[in-house]
C-alpha positions in Angstrom: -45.6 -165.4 22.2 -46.4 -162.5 20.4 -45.0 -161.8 17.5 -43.7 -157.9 16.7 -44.6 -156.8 13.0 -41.9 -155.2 11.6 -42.4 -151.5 10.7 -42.5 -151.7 7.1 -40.5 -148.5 5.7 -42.4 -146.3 3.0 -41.8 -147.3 -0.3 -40.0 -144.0 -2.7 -42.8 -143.4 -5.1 -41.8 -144.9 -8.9 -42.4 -142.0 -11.3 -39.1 -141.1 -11.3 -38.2 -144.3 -12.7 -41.2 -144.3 -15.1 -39.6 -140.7 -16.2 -35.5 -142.0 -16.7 -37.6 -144.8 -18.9 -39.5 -142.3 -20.8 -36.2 -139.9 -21.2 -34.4 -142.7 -22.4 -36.9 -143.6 -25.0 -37.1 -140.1 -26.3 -33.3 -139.0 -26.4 -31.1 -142.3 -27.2 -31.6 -142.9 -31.1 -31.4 -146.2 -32.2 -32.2 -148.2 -28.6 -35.9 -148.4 -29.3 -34.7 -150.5 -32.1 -34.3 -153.3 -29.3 -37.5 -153.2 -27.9 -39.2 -153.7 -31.4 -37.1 -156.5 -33.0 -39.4 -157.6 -35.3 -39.5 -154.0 -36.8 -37.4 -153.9 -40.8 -36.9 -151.0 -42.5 -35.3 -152.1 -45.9 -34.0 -149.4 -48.6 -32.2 -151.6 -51.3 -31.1 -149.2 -53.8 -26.9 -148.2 -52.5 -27.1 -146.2 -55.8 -29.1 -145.0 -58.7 -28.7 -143.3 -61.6 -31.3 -140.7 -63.4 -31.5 -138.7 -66.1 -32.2 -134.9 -65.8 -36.3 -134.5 -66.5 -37.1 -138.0 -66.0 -38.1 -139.6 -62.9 -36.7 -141.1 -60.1 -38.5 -144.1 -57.6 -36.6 -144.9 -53.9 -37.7 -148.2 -52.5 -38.2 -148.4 -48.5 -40.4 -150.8 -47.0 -41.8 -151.5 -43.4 -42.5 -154.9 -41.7 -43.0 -155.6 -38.1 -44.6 -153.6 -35.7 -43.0 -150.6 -34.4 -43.2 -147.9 -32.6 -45.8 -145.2 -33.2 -44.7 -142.4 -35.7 -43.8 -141.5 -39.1 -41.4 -142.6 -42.2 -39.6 -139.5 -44.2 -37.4 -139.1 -46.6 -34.5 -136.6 -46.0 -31.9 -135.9 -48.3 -28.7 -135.7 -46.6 -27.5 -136.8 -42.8 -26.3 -134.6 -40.3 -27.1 -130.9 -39.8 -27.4 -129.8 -43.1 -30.4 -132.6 -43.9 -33.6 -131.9 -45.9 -36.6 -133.0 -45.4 -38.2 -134.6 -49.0 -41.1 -136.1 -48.1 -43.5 -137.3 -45.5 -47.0 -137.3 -45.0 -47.7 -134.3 -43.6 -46.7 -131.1 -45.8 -47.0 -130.2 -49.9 -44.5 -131.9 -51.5 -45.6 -131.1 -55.8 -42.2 -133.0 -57.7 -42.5 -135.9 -54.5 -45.5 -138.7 -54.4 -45.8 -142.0 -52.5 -46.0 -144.8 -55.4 -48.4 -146.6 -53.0 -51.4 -145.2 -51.4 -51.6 -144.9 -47.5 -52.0 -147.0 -45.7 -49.2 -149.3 -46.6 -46.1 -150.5 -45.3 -44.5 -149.6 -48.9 -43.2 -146.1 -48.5 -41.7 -145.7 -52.1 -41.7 -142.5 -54.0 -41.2 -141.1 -56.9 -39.5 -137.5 -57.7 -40.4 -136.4 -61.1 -38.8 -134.0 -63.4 -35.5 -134.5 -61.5 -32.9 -131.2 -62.1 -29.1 -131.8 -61.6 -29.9 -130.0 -57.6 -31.6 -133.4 -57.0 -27.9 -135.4 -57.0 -27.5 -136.2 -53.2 -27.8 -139.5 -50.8 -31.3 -140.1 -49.8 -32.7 -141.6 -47.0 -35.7 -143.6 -45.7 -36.3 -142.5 -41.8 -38.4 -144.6 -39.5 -39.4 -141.8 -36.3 -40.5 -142.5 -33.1 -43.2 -140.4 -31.6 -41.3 -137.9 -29.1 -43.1 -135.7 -26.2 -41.7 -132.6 -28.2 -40.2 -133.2 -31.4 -40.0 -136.6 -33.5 -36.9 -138.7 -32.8 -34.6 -141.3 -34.9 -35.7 -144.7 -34.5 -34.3 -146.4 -36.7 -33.0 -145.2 -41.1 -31.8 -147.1 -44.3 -28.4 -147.4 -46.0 -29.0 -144.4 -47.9 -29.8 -144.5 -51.7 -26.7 -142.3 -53.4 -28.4 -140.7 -56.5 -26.6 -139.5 -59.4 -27.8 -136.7 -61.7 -27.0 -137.3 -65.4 -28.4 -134.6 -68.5 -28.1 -134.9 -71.8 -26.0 -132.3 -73.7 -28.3 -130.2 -75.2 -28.8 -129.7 -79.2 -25.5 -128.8 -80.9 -25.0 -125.4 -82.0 -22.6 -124.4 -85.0 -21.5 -121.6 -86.0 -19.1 -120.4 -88.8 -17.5 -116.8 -89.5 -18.9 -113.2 -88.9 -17.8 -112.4 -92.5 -18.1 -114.4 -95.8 -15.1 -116.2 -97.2 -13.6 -116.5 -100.6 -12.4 -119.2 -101.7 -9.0 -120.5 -101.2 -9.7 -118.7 -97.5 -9.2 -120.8 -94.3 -12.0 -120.2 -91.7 -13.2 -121.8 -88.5 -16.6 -123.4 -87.8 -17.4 -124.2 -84.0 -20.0 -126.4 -82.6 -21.0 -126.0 -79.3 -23.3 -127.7 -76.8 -23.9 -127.1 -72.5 -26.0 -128.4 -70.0 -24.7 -132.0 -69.7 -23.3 -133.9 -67.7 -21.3 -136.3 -66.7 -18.6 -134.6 -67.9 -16.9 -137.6 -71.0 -18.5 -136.5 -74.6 -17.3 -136.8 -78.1 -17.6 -134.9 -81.2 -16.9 -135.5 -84.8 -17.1 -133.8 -87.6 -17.8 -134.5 -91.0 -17.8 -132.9 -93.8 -20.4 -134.3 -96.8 -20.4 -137.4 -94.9 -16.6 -137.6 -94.8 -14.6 -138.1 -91.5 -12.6 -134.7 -90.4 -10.1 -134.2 -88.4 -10.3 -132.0 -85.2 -9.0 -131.3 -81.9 -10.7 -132.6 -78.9 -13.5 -130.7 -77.1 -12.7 -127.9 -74.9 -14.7 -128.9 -71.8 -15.8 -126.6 -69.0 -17.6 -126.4 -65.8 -20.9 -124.9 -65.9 -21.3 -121.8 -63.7 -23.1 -124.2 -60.6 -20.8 -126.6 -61.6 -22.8 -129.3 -61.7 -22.6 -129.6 -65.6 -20.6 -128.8 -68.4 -20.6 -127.1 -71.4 -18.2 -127.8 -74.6 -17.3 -126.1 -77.4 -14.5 -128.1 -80.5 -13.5 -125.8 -83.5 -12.4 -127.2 -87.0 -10.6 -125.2 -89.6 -11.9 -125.6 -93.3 -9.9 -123.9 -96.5 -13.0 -123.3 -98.7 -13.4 -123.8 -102.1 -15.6 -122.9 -105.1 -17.4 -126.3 -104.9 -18.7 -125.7 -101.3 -21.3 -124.1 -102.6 -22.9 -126.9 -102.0 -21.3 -128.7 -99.5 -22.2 -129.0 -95.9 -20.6 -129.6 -92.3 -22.1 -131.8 -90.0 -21.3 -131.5 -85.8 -21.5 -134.9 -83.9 -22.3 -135.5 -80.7 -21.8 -138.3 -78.1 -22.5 -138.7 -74.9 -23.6 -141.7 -71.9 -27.2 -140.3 -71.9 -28.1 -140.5 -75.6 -28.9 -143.5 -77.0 -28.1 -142.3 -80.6 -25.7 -139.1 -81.4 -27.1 -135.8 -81.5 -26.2 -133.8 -84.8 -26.4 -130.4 -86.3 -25.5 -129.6 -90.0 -23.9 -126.4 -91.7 -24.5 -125.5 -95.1 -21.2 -124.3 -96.3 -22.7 -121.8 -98.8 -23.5 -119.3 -95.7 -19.8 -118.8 -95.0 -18.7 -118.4 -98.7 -18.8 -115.7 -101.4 -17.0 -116.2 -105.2 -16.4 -113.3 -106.8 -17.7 -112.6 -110.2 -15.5 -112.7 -113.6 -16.3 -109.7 -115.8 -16.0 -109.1 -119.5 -18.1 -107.4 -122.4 -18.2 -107.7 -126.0 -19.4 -106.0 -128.6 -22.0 -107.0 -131.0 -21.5 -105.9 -134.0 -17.4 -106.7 -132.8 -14.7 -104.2 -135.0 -15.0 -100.9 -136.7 -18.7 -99.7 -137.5 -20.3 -98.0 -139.8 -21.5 -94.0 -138.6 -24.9 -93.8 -137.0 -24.7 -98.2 -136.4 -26.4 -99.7 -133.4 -23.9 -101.5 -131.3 -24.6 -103.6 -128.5 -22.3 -103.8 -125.1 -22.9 -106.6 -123.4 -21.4 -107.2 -119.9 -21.0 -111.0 -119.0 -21.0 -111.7 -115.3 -20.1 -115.1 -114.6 -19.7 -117.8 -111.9 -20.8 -115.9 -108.4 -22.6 -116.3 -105.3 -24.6 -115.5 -103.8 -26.7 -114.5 -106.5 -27.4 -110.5 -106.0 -25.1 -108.2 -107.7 -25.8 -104.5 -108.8 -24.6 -103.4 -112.4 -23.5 -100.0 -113.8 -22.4 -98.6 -116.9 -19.7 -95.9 -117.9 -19.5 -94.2 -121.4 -15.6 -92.9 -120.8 -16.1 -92.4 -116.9 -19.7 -90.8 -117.3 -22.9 -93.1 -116.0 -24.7 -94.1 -118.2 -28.6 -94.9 -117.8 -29.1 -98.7 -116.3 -28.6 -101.0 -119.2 -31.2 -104.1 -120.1 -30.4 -107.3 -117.2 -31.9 -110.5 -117.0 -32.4 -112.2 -113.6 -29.2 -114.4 -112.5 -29.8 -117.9 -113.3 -27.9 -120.6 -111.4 -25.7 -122.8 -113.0 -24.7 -127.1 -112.5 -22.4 -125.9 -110.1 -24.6 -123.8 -107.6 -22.6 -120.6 -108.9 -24.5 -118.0 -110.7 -24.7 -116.0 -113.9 -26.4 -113.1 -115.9 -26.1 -110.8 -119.0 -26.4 -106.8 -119.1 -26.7 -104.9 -122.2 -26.5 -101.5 -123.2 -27.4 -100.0 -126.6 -24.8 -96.9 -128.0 -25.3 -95.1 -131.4 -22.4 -94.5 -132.9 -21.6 -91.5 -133.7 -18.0 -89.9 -135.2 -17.5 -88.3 -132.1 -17.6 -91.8 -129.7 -14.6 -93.5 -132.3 -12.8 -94.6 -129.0 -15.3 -94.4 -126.4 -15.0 -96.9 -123.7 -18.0 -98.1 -122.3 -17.3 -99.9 -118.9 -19.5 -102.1 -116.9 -18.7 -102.3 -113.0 -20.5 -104.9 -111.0 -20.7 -105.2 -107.1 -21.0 -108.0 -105.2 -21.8 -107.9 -101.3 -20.9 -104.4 -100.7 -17.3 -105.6 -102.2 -15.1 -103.3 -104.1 -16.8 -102.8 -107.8 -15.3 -105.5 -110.2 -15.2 -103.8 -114.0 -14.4 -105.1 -118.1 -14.1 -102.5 -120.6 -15.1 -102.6 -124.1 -14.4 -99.9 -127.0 -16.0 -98.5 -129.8 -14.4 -97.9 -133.0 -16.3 -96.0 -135.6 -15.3 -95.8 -139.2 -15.5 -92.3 -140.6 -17.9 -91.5 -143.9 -15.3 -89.6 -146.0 -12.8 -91.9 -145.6 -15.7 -94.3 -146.6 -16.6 -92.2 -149.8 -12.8 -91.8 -151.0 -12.5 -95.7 -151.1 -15.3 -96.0 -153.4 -14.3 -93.3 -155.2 -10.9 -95.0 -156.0 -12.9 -98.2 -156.2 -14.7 -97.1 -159.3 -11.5 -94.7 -161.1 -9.7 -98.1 -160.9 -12.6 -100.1 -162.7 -13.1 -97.7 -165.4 -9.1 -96.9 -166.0 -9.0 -101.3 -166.4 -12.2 -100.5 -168.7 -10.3 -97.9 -170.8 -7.2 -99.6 -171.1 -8.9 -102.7 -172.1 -10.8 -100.7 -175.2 -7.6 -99.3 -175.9 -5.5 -102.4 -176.3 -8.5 -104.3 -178.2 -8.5 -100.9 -180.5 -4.7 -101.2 -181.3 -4.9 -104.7 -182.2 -7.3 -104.7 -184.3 -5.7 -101.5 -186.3 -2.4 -103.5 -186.1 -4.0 -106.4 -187.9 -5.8 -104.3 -190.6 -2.0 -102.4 -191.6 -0.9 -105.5 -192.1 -3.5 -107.3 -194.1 -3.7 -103.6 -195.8 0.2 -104.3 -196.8 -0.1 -108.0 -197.6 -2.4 -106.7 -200.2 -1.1 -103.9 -201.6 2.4 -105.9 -202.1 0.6 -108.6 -204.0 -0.9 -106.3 -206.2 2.5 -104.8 -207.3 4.4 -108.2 -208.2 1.4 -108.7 -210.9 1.6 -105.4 -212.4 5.8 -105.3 -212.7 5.5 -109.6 -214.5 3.1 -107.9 -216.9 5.2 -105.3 -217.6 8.2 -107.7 -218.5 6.2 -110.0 -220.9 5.0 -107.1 -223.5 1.6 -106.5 -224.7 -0.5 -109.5 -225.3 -1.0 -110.3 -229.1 -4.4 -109.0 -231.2 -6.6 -111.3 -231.6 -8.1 -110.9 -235.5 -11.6 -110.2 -235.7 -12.1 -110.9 -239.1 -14.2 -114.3 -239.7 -12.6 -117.2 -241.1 -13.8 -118.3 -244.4 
């Protein structure tokens, strides 16, 4: 019996099999993943946190075997992804931290900018007949941008203050974010009160920039006080601060006087000195003048301010007048100006005796000395005739009372002249 072999039929050829394999491999993301299953990508980092300038590593690490192709780094997912790093291509802020070859695909981007805030991820590719295709990614690494604000600013008035004035000082700082900061002020070391910070978006609106204002009433004692701006913020480990020296936004007017040396009436053709006293200023430039009766005068003889205990300042100007009859009453001013303010002026006069008035009093002077003189001789002259009439008439009335007792007792008896026997 003979046995009929069946007609086998023609087997279809199978490259088109082999080619839905291969089209499958290259366009469904993700299913490779199956046929490797010892392949790990690991990206551990969810989130990370770096300050502008600084540096910032991404962890991703390979085991396993895997399909052939590369591991990037793209920043973003979807359409709008960008590529940061892979092996191929000049990358200069973006390095591996491990040398090829290794299955550590770490980096590091250096000098980060605020840009740099995005989610980043670590990208395993398969090798694709056209283009590289997804085979398998991280979690994604969310990185926050943080920058520190930068150095405060402050700034007081256009114009300088008096005192008794209230003015405002302003501190200022930009670049920073996130967007919570703090600022104090103090003035010589001493807590002030302020309003909170005005905050605002920068322009690109990935920072902020703040400015806080603080009203001050100045005083004369300023001079030497200062204000101090400070600043906190998540990124500094110690606050940043700016000082103000209070002196820049103030300026005390000058008192003004002058006195006279000799002081009162003088003498014609006397020196007299005119001394103009300026006293407790600043800052310490101020331009002198003199007036003899509304006329200037030549510049008088100033010494160089000198500052005082206080921080204020001080100096003398002098001016030298002759004075002669025709200045009795002159008024010599002395007008000062201090920054470009209107002139500040004291007044002194000078009073000038005149020399016949002088003469007449001396002449009276000596009439009255030798009238005392004569009047003296004359009394002492009167006296002393006085007492010689009257010793004159004591006298002459003793001598009569002898003669008229004579005269009653008769002629004294003859005395005989003949001896006695």
């Amino acid at each position: 019996m003979q046995w009929e072999e069946p007609e086998m039929e023609p087997r279809p050829p199978a490259w088109p099999l082999l080619c839905l394999l291969l089209l499958c491999q290259s366009s469904c993301a993700g299913v490779g993943a199956q046929t490797y299953p010892d392949f790990k990508l690991q990206q551990p980092q969810s989130s990370e946190v770096v300050i502008k300038g600084d540096t910032l590593t991404l962890n991703c690490t390979v085991s396993g075997s895997g399909p052939v192709g590369p591991v990037k780094w793209v920043k973003g997912w979807g359409s709008d992804n960008q590529t940061v790093y892979e092996h191929k291509g000049s990358f200069p802020r973006v390095m591996r931290a491990v040398p090829d070859p290794s299955n550590d695909f770490t980096i590091r981007i250096s000098n980060v900018s605020l840009e740099d805030a995005g989610t980043y991820y670590c990208v395993k590719f398969r090798k694709g007949t056209v283009d590289d295709v997804v085979f398998t990614k991280g979690g994604g690494t969310e990185v926050s941008v943080h920058a520190r604000p930068s150095v405060p600013v402050v700034s007081g008035p256009s114009h300088r203050a008096v005192p008794g004035q209230s003015v405002p000082f302003t501190c200022s700082a930009k670049e920073f974010s996130p967007r919570d900061i703090r600022v104090k002020w103090l003035k010589n070391s001493t807590l002030v009160r302020a309003e909170p910070p005005h905050v605002t978006p920068e322009l690109s609106n990935s920072s902020y920039r703040m400015s806080s204002t603080l009203q001050v009433k100045l005083s004369e004692d300023d001079v030497r006080s200062e204000l101090t701006c400070e600043v906190q913020h998540p990124t500094l480990a110690a606050p940043l601060r700016k000082t103000y020296a209070l002196h820049q936004a103030l300026r005390v007017p000058p008192s003004v006087s002058v006195v006279a040396a000799p002081s009162g009436a003088v003498e014609v053709n006397k020196t007299v000195n005119f001394t103009c006293r300026v006293q407790g200023f600043y800052p310490g430039a101020v331009n002198v003048s003199w007036l003899e009766n509304g006329t200037e005068m030549n510049t008088g003889n100033s010494t160089q301010p000198t500052e005082t205990s206080r921080g204020l300042f001080e100096l003398n100007d002098t001016v030298t007048v002759q004075a002669g009859e025709e200045k009795s009453g002159f008024k010599f001013t002395c007008l000062v100006v201090h920054e470009d303010q209107e002139p500040i002026s004291g007044t002194g006069i000078l009073w000038v005796t005149p020399p016949a008035l002088g003469e007449s009093n001396e002449g009276l002077i000596g009439d009255s000395k030798s009238l005392i003189y004569v009047a003296v001789g004359v009394v002492c002259t009167v006296l002393a005739l006085l007492v010689i009439a009257i010793l004159y008439l004591i006298r002459t009335k003793q001598s009569k009372g002898y003669t008229s007792r004579r005269r009653a007792a008769g002629p004294p008896p003859r005395r005989s002249l003949t001896p006695t026997t």
